[in-house]
C-alpha positions in Angstrom: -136.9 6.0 245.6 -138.7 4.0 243.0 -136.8 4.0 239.2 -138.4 5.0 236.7 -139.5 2.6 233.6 -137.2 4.9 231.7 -134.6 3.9 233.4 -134.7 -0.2 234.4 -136.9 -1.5 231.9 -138.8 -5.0 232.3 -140.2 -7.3 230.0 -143.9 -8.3 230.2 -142.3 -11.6 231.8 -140.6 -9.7 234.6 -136.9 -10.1 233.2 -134.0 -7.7 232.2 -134.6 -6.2 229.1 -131.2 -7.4 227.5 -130.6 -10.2 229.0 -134.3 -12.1 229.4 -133.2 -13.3 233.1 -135.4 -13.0 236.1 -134.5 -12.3 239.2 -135.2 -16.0 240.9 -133.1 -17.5 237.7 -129.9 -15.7 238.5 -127.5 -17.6 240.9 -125.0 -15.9 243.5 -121.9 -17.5 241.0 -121.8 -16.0 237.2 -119.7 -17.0 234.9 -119.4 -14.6 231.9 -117.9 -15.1 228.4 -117.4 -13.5 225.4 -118.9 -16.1 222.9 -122.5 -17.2 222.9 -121.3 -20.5 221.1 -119.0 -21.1 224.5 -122.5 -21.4 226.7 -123.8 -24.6 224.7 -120.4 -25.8 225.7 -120.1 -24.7 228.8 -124.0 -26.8 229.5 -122.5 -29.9 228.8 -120.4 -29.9 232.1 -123.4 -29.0 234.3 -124.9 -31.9 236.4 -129.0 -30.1 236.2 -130.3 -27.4 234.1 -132.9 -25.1 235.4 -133.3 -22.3 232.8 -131.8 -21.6 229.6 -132.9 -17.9 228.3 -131.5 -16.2 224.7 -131.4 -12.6 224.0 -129.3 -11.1 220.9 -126.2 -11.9 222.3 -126.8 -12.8 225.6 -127.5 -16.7 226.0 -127.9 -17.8 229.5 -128.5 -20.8 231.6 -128.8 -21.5 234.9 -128.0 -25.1 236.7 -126.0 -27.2 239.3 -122.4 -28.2 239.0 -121.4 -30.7 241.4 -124.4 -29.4 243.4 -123.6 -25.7 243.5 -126.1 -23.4 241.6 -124.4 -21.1 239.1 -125.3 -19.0 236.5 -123.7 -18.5 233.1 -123.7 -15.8 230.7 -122.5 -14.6 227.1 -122.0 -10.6 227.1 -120.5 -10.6 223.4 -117.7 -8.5 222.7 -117.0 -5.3 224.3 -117.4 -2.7 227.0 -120.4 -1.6 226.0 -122.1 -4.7 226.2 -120.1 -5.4 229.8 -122.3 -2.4 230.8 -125.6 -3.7 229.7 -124.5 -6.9 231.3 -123.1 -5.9 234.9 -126.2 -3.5 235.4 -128.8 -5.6 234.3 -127.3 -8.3 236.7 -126.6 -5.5 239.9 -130.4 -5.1 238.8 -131.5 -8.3 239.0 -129.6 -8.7 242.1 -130.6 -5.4 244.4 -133.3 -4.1 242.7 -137.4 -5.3 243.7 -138.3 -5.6 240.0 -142.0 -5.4 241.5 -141.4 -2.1 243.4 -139.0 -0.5 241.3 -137.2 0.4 244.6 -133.6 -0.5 245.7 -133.9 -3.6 248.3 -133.0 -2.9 251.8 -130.4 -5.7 251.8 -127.3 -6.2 249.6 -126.8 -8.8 247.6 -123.3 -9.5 246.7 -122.9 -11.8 242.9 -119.5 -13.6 242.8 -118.3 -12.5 238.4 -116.2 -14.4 236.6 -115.4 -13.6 233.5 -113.3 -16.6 231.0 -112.3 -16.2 228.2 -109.4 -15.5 225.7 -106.6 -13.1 225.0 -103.1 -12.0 223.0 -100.6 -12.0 225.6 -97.8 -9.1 224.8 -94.8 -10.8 227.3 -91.8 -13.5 225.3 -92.1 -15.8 228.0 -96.2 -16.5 228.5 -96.8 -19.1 226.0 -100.0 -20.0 224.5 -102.3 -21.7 226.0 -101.6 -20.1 229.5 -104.2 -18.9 231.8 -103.5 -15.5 232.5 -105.4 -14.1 235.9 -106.1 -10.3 235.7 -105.3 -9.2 239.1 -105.8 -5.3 237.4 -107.3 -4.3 234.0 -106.2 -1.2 232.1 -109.1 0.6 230.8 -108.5 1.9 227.6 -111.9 2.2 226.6 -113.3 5.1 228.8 -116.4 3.4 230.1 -115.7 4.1 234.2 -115.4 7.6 233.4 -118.9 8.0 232.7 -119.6 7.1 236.4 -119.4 9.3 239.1 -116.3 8.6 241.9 -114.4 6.4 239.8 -111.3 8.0 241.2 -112.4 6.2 244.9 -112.0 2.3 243.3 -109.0 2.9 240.6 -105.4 3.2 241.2 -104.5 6.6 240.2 -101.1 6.6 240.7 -101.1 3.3 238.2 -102.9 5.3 235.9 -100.9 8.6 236.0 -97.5 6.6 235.5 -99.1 4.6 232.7 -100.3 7.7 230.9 -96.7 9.3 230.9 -95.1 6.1 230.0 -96.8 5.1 226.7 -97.0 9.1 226.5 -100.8 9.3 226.5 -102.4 11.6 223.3 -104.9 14.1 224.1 -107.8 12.5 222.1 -107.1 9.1 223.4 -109.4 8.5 227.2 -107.5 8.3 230.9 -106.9 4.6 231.3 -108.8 3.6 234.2 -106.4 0.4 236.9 -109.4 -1.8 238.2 -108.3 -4.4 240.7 -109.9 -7.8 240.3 -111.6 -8.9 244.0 -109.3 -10.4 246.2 -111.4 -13.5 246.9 -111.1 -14.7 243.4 -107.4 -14.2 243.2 -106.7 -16.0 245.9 -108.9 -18.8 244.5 -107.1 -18.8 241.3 -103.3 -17.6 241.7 -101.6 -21.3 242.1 -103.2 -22.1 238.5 -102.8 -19.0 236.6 -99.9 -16.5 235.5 -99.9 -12.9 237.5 -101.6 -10.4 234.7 -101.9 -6.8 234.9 -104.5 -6.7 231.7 -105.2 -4.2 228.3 -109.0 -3.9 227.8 -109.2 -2.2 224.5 -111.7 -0.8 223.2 -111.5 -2.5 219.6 -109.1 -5.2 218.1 -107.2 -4.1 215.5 -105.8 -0.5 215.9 -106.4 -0.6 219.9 -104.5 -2.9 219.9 -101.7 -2.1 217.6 -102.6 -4.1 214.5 -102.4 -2.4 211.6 -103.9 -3.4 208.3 -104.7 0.0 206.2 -104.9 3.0 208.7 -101.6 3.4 210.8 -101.6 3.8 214.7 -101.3 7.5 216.6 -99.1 5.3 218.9 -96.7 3.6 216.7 -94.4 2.0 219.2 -97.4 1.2 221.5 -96.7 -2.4 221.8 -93.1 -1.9 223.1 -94.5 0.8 225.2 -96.9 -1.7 226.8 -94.5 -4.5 227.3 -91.8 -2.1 228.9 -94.1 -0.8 231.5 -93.7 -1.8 235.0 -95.3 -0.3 238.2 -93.6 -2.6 241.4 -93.7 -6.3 240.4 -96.4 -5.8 238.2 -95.7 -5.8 234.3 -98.7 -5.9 231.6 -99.5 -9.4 230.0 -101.9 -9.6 227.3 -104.8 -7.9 225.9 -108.8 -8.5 226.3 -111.3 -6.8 225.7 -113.6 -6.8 228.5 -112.2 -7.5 231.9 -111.8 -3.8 233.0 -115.1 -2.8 232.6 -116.5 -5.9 234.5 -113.7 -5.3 237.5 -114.5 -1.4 237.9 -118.4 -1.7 237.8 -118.5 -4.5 240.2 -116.1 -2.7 242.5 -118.4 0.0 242.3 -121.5 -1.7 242.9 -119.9 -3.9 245.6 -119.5 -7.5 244.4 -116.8 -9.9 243.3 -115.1 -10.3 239.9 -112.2 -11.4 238.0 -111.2 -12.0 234.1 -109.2 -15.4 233.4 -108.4 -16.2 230.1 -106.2 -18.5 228.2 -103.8 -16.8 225.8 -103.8 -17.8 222.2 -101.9 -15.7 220.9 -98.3 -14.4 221.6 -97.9 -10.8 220.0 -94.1 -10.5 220.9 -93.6 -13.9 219.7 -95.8 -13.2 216.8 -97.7 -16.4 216.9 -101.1 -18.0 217.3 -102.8 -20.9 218.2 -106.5 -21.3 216.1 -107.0 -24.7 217.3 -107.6 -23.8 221.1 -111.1 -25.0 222.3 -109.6 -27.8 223.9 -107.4 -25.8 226.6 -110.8 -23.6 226.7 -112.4 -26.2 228.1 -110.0 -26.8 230.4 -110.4 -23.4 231.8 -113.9 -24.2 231.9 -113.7 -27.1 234.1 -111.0 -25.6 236.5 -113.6 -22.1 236.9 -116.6 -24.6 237.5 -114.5 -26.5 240.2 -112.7 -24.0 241.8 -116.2 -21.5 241.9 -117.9 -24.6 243.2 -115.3 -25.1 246.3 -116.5 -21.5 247.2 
């Protein structure tokens, strides 16, 4: 069935509308992150660069590390963007931009998402690298898709709902599992995290400045939760929405990031770019061993 233009559109230079990638300039590996500024960064550990693209937002480049071809990407902050971002690259990956038709064979992207986050448990402390092995979706986006029920944990989900006693306004929380693959890659390096992606950063995530919360004890209702050996870690803002649509679309993906701040500890570290990097350099290495 060929899409309509309404529906995937293509730049006059054959690339994703956001993101200004064509299809031969994506890579099997991604890397995703939150900040553009992190991709100039990121080029300086590559061995070869192929392509570099910029879009709003979305500054890519495509090159060799250590001889493996990967791909890495800004999405800015968000779910919403996350859903530009993951379809454009399923797109990319499985669609003939030529035909307009799905391709006959899959084509399976390995996602990895790094980045940074406000862990919520006394005894992470900053700087650690916190694996999401699930993300809480608190921001709705999978329920827009039909059979989300079929690669969520709903029994997750109903006992979180009762536990932080769930208001009728706010969405279901959505449990996306991060792809086995990549936690087995990571796990040694990296604290077990059951992840928050919130929809916003301030009253999502129970700051308050002017306008109080309609969960007031949210954050003690967070870090109490437990569901087997699993207990939530930090919040993000992303990870979720990444984990559920690549489930659904049938490729690999994971959220890593590096905590910097502590909000039971009440403390923050500004001056992180330098453990950043180092999260970098261990997703390059351990992606490239794959």
């Amino acid at each position: 069935m060929r899409i309509a233009e309404s529906e995937l559109i293509i730049n006059d230079d054959g690339s994703a509308f956001h993101l200004h990638i064509r299809p031969e300039q994506l890579a099997d590996k991604v890397i995703l992150v939150g900040d553009p500024d992190r991709i100039r960064m990121m080029a300086e550990f590559f061995d070869e660069i192929e392509f570099r693209n910029a879009s709003r937002e979305f500054i890519s480049l495509t090159g060799r590390y250590h001889g493996t071809r990967i791909t890495c990407l800004s999405t800015g902050i968000g779910a919403d963007n996350v859903d530009i971002v993951m379809n454009e690259l399923d797109a990319l990956a499985n669609i003939d931009f030529a035909t307009r038709e799905v391709k006959s064979e899959h084509r399976t992207l390995t996602i990895l998402r790094i980045g940074t986050c406000g862990a919520i448990q006394p005894d992470i402390p900053l700087g650690s690298y916190i694996l999401s092995h699930y993300s809480i979706g608190l921001d709705g986006l999978l329920n827009w898709y039909a059979d989300r029920e079929k690669i969520t944990d709903l029994d997750m989900e109903k006992a979180f709902a009762e536990h932080i006693h769930k208001t009728q306004y706010m969405p279901m929380p959505y449990f996306a599992k991060a792809s086995d693959s990549l936690i087995d890659r990571f796990q040694d390096c990296t604290v077990k995290g059951m992840t928050l992606s919130a929809p916003g950063f301030y009253g999502p995530q129970g700051r308050v400045l002017r306008m109080q919360l309609a969960l007031p004890d949210m954050l003690d209702a967070f870090e109490s939760f437990r569901y087997g050996d699993y207990r939530i870690t930090n919040f993000e803002m992303e990870g979720s929405a990444i984990a559920g649509i690549a489930r659904h679309l049938g490729h690999e993906a994971a959220t890593i990031c590096c905590a910097i701040a502590n909000r039971y500890q009440k403390n923050s570290n500004v001056n992180y770019h330098a453990q950043v990097a180092g999260l970098v350099r261990l997703a390059l290495d351990r992606l490239a061993e794959m």
